[in-house]
Structures are given as C-alpha cells and as structure tokens.
N, C-alpha and C positions, 0 to 999 in steps of 0.2 A: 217691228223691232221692240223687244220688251226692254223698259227703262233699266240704267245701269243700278237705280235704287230697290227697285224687286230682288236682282238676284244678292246684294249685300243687307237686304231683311231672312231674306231666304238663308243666307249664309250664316246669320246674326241666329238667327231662331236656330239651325242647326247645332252652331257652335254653344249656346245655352243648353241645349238638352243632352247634347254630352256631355260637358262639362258639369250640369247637375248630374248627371248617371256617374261620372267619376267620384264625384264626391259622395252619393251618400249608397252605389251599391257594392255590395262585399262579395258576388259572383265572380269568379276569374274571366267567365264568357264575357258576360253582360259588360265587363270592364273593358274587354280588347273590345265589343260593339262599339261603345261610348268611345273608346282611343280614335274609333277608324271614322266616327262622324265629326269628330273634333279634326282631323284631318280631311274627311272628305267638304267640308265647311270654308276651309283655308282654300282647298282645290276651286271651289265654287268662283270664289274672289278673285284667286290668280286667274282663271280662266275669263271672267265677265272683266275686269279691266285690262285685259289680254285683248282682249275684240272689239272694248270702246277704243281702243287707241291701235295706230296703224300698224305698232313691233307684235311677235311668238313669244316675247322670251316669256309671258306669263303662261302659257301652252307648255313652254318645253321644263318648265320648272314644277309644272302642276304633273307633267308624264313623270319627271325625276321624282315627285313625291308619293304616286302609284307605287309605283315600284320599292318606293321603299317601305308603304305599307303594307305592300305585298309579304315582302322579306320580313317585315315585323310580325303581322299573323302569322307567320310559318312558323318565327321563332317561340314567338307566344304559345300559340295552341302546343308545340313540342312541349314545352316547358309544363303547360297547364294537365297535358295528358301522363305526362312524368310525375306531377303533384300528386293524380289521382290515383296514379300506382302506389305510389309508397304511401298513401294517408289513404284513401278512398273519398275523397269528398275535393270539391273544386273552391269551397267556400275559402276563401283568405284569410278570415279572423281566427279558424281554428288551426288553420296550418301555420308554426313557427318556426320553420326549417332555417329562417333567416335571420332568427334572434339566437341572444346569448345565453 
C-alpha cells in the first residue's frame, strides 16, 4: 500500500506545475494543459483519501469532475479553434476580441 502522503506530494507537485503554466503561459493550448492538471491534481486527492477511509463519495466526485473536464476541453478547444479562424494565431496576448 503506498502511503496516503505520496499520493498528496504527487498531487502538490501537480497542482504547482499547473498552476505555474497558468500564470506565466500565453498559448490557449498549453493553458487548457495546465487547467486539466490543476484538476487532474484535485482528482488525485479526492480519489487517495477516498481509499484511506472506508466511504466512495471521494470516487464519485473525482468521476463528477472527469466529466466535467471533459465538457470544458470540448468547450475550450471549440472556442480556441474559433480564435484561430477569425485571428489566425492561438496566442492570447495578441487576440483582443474581449476587450473594449
């Protein structure tokens, strides 16, 4: 049995390297990467004190979070491959479609 503190360093190191990739890259890709490790990180946690202790509910909330970043890359990449029609480029700092 691998201790419940590996899999929340493992979690901890995940959730740091996305969260550094959010902040300092301007790629639309590289940015849903960094969103889906900052969530697959969370997943990590729910699932390892899901199994130290005798309840699912940390299982069935890490499945409800699947799923929802399923549903957010779909919507992401839509949106990102939309970007790249109307601008040609995926980079965020030169696209202002959202400012005034």
């Amino acid at each position: 049995m691998i201790p419940l503190e590996l899999y929340i360093l493992l979690a901890s190191a995940m959730f740091t390297i996305g969260l550094y990739g959010l902040v300092t890259q301007k790629n639309g890709i590289k940015l849903m990467m960094c969103i889906e490790l900052l969530l697959n990180s969370a997943n990590i946690n729910l699932v390892a004190f899901s199994a130290s202790q005798p309840n699912v509910n940390g299982q069935v909330f890490a499945l409800f979070s699947i799923a929802l970043a399923a549903a957010e890359a779909g919507v992401g990449f839509a949106i990102l491959i939309a970007l790249y029609r109307l601008y040609g480029t995926i980079d965020l700092d030169n696209i202002n479609a959202m400012r005034w």
